[in-house]
N, C-alpha and C positions, 0 to 999 in steps of 0.2 A: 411466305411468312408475312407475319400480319406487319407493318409500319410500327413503331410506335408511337407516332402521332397521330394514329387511328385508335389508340387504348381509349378506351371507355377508362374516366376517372372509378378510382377503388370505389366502393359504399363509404359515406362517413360513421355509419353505423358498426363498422370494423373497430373503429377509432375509438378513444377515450372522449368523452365529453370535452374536455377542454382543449383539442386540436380538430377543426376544420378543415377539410382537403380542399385547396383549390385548383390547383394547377398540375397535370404532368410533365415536368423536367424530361426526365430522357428513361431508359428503361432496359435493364440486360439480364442476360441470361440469370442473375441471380439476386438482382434488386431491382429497384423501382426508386426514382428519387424525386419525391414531390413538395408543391410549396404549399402551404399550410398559414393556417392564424393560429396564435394560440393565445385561445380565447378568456384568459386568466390577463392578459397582459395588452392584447390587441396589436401585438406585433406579428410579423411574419417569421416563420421559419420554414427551413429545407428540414425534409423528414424521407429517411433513406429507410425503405422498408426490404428486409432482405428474405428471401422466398424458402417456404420452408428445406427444402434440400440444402442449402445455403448457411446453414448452422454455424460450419464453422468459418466463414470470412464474415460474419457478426460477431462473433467471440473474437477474435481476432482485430475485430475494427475495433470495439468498446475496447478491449486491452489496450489498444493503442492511443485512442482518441478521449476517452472519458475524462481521464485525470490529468489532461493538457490543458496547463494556465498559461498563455503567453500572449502577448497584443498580436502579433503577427502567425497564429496558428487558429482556425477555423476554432471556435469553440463548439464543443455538446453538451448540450444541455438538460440532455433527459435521455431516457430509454423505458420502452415499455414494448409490451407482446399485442397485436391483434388477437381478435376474438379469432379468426379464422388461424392462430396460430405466427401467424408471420413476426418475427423479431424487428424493431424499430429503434434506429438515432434518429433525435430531434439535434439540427444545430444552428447555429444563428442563422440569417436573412443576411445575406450584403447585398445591396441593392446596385450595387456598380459592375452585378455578374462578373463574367470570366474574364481570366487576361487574353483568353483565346478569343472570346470574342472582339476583345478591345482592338487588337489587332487585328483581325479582320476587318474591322472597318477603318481601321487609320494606317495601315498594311508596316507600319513600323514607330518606335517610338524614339522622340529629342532626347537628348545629352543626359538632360538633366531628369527625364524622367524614367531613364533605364539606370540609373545611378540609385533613383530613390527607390527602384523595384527591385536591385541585386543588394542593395541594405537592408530591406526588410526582412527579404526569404532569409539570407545569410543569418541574423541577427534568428531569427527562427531556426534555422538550422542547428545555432550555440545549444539552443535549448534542447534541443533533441536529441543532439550527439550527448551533452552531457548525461541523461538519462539514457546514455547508450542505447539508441535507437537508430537503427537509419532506416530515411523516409520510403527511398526505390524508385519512387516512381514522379519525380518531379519535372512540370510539364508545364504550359501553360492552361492548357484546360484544367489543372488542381490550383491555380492562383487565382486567385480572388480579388477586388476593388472594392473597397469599403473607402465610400467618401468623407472628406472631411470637411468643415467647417468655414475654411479657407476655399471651399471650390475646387480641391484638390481631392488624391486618392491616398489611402494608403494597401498598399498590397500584402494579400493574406494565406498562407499557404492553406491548403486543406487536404482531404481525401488520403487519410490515413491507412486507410484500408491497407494498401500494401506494406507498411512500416514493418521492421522488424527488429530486433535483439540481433547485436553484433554477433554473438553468439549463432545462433541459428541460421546468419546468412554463411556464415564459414564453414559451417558444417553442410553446404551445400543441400539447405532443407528450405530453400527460400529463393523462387525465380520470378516471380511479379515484379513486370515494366515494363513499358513500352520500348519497344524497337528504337525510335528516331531517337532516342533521350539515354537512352542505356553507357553507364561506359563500359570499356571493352573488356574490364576483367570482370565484369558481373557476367558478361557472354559465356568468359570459362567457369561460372559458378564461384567468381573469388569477390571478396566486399570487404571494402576500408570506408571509413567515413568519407574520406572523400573522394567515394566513388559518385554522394551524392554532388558536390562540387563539381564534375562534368556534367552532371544531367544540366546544371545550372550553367556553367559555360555554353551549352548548346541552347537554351534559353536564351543568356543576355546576346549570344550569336544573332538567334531570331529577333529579339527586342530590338536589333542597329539596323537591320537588314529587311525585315519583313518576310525572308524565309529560311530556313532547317541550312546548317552547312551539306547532309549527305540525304540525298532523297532517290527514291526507289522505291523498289520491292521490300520485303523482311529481309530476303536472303542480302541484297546490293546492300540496305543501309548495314547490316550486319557485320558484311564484309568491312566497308569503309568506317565505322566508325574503330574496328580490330587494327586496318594499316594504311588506312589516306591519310593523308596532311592536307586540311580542308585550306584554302584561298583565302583569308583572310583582308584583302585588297579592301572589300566594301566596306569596309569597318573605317569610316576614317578620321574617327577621334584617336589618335597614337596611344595616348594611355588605356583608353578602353582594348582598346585593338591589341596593346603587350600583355592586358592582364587578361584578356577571354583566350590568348595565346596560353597561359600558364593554367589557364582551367582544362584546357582543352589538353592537355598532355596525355598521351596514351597510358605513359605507367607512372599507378598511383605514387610512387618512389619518387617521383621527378614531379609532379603535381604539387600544387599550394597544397601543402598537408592538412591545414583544420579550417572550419568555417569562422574561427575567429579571427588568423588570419587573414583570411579574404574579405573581415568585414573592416578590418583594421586597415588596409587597401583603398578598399572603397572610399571610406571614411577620407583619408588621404586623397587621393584623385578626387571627389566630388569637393572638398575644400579648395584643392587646387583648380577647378574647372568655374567655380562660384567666385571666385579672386579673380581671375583671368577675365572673367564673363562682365565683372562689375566694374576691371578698371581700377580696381582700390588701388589706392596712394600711401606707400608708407613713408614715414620720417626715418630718414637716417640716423643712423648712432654719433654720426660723426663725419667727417669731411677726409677726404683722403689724400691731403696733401703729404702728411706725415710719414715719413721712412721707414715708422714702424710704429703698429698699432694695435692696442690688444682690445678683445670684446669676451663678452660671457657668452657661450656658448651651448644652448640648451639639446641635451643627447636623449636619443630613444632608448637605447638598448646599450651594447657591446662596442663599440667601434672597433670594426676590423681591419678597416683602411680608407686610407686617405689621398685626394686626388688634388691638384689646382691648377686654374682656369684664370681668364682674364679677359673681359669685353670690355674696350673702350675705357679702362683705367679702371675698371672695378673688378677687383678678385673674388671670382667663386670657387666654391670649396665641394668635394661630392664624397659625405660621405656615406662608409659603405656600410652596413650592418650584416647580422646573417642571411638576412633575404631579402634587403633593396638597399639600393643607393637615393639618397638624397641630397638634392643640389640644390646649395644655397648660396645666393649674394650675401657677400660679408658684409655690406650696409645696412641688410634686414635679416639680422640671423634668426629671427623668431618665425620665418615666413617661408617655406620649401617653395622653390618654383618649379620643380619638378621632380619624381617619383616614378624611379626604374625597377620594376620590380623583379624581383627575384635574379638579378644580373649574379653568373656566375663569374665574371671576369669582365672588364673594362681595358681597354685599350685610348691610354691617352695618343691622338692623332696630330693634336695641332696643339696653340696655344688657347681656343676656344671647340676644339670638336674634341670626340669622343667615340669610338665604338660600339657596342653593346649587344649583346646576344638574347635572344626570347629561346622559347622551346622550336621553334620552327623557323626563327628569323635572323638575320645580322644587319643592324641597324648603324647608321650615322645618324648623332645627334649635333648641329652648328648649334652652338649657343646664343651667338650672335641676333638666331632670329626663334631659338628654339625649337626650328622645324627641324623632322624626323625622314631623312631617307633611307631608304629599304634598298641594302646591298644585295641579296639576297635571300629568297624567301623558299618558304619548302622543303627544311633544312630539317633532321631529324637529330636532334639533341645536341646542336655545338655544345662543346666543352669550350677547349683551347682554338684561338685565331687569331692569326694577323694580317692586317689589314695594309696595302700600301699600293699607291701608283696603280688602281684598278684591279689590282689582282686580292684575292683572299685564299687563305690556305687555314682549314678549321678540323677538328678531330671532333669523331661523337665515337660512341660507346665500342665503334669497332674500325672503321677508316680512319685515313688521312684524306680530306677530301681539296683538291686545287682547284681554284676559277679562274680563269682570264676572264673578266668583267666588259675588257675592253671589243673581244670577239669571241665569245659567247664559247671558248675550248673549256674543256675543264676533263678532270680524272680523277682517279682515286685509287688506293692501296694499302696494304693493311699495313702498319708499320710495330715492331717488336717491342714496344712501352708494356711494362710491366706494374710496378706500385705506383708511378707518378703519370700522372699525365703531361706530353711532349711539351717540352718548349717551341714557338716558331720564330723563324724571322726570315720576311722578305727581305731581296735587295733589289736593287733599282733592276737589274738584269729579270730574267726569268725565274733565276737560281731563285734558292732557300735553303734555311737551314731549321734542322731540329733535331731534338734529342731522343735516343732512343737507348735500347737496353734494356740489363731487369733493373738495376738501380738508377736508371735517367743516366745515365754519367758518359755516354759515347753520343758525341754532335756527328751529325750527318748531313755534306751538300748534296742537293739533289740539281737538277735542271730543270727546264720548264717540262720535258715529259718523263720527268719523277727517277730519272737514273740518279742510280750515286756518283758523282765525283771527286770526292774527297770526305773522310772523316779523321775525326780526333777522338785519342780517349782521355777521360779524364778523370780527375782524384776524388771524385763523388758526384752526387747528384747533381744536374745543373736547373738552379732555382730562377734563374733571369739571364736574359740577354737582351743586345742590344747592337748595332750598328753602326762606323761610322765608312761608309761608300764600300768598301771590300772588306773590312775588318772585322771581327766579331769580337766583343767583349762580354762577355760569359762569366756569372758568377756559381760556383758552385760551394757544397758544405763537404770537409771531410769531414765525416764520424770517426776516420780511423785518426785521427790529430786532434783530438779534444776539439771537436766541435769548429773547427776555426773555418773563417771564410778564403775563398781565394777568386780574385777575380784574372781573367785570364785577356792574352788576346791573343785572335786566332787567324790566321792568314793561309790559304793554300800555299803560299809564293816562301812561307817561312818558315824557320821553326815555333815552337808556338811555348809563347814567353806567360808566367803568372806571377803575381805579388800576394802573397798570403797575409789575412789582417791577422793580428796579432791582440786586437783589442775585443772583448765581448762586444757584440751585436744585438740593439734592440732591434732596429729594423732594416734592412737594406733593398733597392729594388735600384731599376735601368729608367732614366728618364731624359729622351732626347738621346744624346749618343754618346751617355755619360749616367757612370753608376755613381749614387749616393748611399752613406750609409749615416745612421745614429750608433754609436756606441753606449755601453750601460754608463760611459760616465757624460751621457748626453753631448757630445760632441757631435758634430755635424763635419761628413767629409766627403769629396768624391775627385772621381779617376776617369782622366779619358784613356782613347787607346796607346796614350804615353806611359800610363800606367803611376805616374806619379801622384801621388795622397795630397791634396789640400783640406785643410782646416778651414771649416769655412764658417765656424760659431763657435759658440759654446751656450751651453741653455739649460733649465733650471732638472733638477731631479724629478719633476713629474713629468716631462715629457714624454710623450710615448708615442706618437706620431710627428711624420714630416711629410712634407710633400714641395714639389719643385714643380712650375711649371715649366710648359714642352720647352720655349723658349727660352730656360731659366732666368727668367726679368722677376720670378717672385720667388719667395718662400713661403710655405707656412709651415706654424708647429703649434701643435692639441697637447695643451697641457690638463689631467684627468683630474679635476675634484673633489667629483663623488661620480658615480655609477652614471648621473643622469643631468650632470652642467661638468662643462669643459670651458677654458679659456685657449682662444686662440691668439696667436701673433703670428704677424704679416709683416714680413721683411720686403720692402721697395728696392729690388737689389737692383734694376735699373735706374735710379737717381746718384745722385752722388750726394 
């Protein structure tokens, strides 16, 4: 078979007078894709001429491609038939060619300029998905560099050819993509928007890296991109590396759902990576000698909860929303220093670290230095974990799964949770404990190799625990007692003693080896495993979060405004 760098260029006599053929691009089984002048304007363009058998992936492409306005999607410009019958898209010229080849010659690209190429496509994506389109087939050979003015690029999706109607891809009437790029439920014929979203994670993958996470044959990439959990180790920008983790999730259910979210991410992390990169200096609000200090507090969304921290005399705060956490110095509440994405759960560890889970990973964050270590990696879907003394013990969609960190043992077993998912907690020992049952309401100790050695049952769900050396302090909800809380302690060695609140509950959780709660008439109280109630405030009607640090040396409390500014107060409960 003949090369097609041996094709003899078409005749220009095929052509309309006002397009010139100059060059052949590349050439397939059912097109031809050449560069052209057009000679009304003296620019260059790409002109995809599609072979007559080929009828209908030209119908198909102009459907898709013609009436697409966006800076970041290939435009077309024209359409017209050869004399010799063949159908014809004319679309612009970028003259910064492919992202394929770009990287081929630079074998990977910096920080900041895989930041500005997953903004662009993403921000392209909005556009498409809203015209309920998915693209299929995004890759780097369909990205494009159109330079800018500044000596820069900016990146432009193209080759729509594969695009389709949400519709059509679900009715399994629609399989154009490439292998390496595909996600796994397009392999069973199934498509969500953000199935395009993985192609794109296995993209900004290559953009850090220089090559593919799963490479092989059809059949091997096939395989693995259906059930490996790729390495993600090369990756070692931490934010990039947690967010190409949540692209990269096998089921669209647990995946960044829409490309505006992903672009609202980006946005986020490239802010925070250009502040961190420059060194910028902000001016405090104020000086922190004061016992107690309020500032306005600018909110994104919902706040769901709330976390607090402390480096070196200054309180951070993390909060949580429905798909990241953001961690802010309260001297610069206008400036996030860092963005967790999509954390299902937090684990405060210390009075400046922190926990965290990705879709494959279980993280420590020190605040101290803001560096990220990787407790374990490879992980499929933690839900629920607790972290302590090297060991971690985490639940996904069907195990219990145990590590010893310190010598590499570890097991797993399926354990009986039904509506809730399990509480844990280590103890200094081997042991654990966690809840299980159909309503959470029966605590189970296990040993280091997962035997039961004791359980309790209890008067409903259990929502929080906590530890103080042998003890467990457990909060649960009866529903069958008008909703009321009861916090419990629990001992093998004992019988096992509770104090039931008696007061409506906004918020209550375990912080250090002592539960705190807010009541509806904003009170602020908590119990160790004496089980005795102290009052430990009182505060205004809009509160509606609190938070203690591990070491209870601080408070805070998020009083709601409007939807999108909050006032906090920071209690110095270490001073006198």
């Amino acid at each position: 078979m003949k090369h097609w760098q041996d094709c003899a260029l078409p005749d220009n006599n095929l052509f309309p007078k006002e397009y010139t053929v100059l060059e052949l691009l590349r050439e397939s089984s059912t097109s031809s894709v050449l560069i052209g002048i057009d000679e009304k304007t003296g620019y260059k363009v790409i002109i995809k001429c599609f072979k007559q058998h080929a009828k209908g992936a030209y119908l198909r492409e102009i459907g898709a491609a013609y009436d697409m306005k966006h800076h970041h999607l290939v435009r077309c410009l024209n359409t017209f038939h050869r004399t010799d019958g063949e159908s014809c898209l004319v679309y612009e010229y970028l003259s910064g060619g492919s992202l394929s080849d770009y990287l081929a010659s630079r074998g990977n690209l910096s920080i900041d300029l895989v930041f500005r190429c997953l903004h662009d496509i993403s921000a392209a994506l909005i556009y498409l998905h809203a015209l309920n389109r998915i693209h299929c087939d995004i890759k780097p050979e369909n990205i494009f560099l159109r330079p800018t003015s500044d000596g820069q690029f900016e990146y432009v999706l193209g080759d729509l050819g594969a695009a389709c109607f949400l519709r059509e891809a679900q009715e399994g009437h629609h399989v154009t993509g490439t292998p390496a790029y595909i996600a796994p439920e397009r392999i069973r014929s199934q498509f969500f928007f953000n199935s395009d979203l993985y192609s794109l994670g296995i993209v900004a993958f290559e953009l850090c890296t220089g090559y593919r996470p799963f490479t092989g044959n059809v059949e091997e990439i096939t395989q693995a991109n259906l059930a490996q959990i790729p390495s993600l180790e090369a990756i070692k920008y931490q934010p990039l590396r947690d967010l190409i983790d949540h692209l990269l999730t096998k089921s669209p259910q647990k995946r960044i759902e829409t490309a505006s979210l992903a672009y609202a991410y980006l946005s986020k992390l490239q802010k925070q990576f250009v502040d961190a990169r420059s060194e910028q200096q902000f001016t405090p609000l104020q000086r922190l000698e004061a016992k107690v200090r309020q500032l306005n507090l600018p909110l994104e969304d919902n706040v769901l909860g709330l976390n607090c921290f402390h480096v070196a005399g200054r309180v951070y705060v993390a909060l949580t929303y429905a798909a990241y956490t953001d961690i802010i110095d309260l001297q610069f509440p206008n400036h996030v220093l860092k963005t967790l994405t999509n954390t299902h759960s937090i684990q405060v560890t210390g009075a400046a670290t922190l926990v965290y889970a990705t879709p494959t990973r279980i993280q420590q964050l020190d605040l101290n230095t803001m560096a990220t270590t990787t407790l374990l990696d490879k992980v499929n879907g933690p839900k629920n974990f607790h972290y302590h003394n090297n060991r971690l013990v985490f639940t996904d969609d069907f195990n219990v799964c145990y590590h010893n960190l310190k010598n590499g043992t570890n097991f797993s077993f399926r354990s009986p949770s039904y509506l809730f998912d399990p509480e844990i907690c280590l103890f200094e020992t081997e042991s654990f404990c966690m809840s299980e049952g159909l309503a959470n309401d029966k605590l189970v100790k296990r040993d280091g190799a997962g035997a039961v050695t004791f359980n309790w049952v209890l008067d409903g769900p259990l929502l929080a625990m906590t530890r103080s050396n042998d003890i467990v302090l457990g909060v649960t909800l009866n529903v069958k007692d008008h909703n009321k809380y009861s916090i419990w302690r629990l001992n093998e060695t004992e019988e096992a003693k509770k104090t039931i609140l008696s007061d409506q509950i906004k918020q209550i959780s375990c912080i250090g080896n002592a539960v705190y709660w807010l009541t509806q008439e904003t009170k602020l109280y908590c119990c160790g495993v004496d089980l005795q109630q102290k009052l430990l405030g009182n505060f205004t009607q809009t509160s509606t979060h609190f938070a203690v640090s591990f070491d209870g040396l601080y408070t805070v409390m998020l009083d709601l405004v409007t939807r999108n500014q909050a006032v906090i107060t920071q209690f110095n409960n270490g001073e006198s």
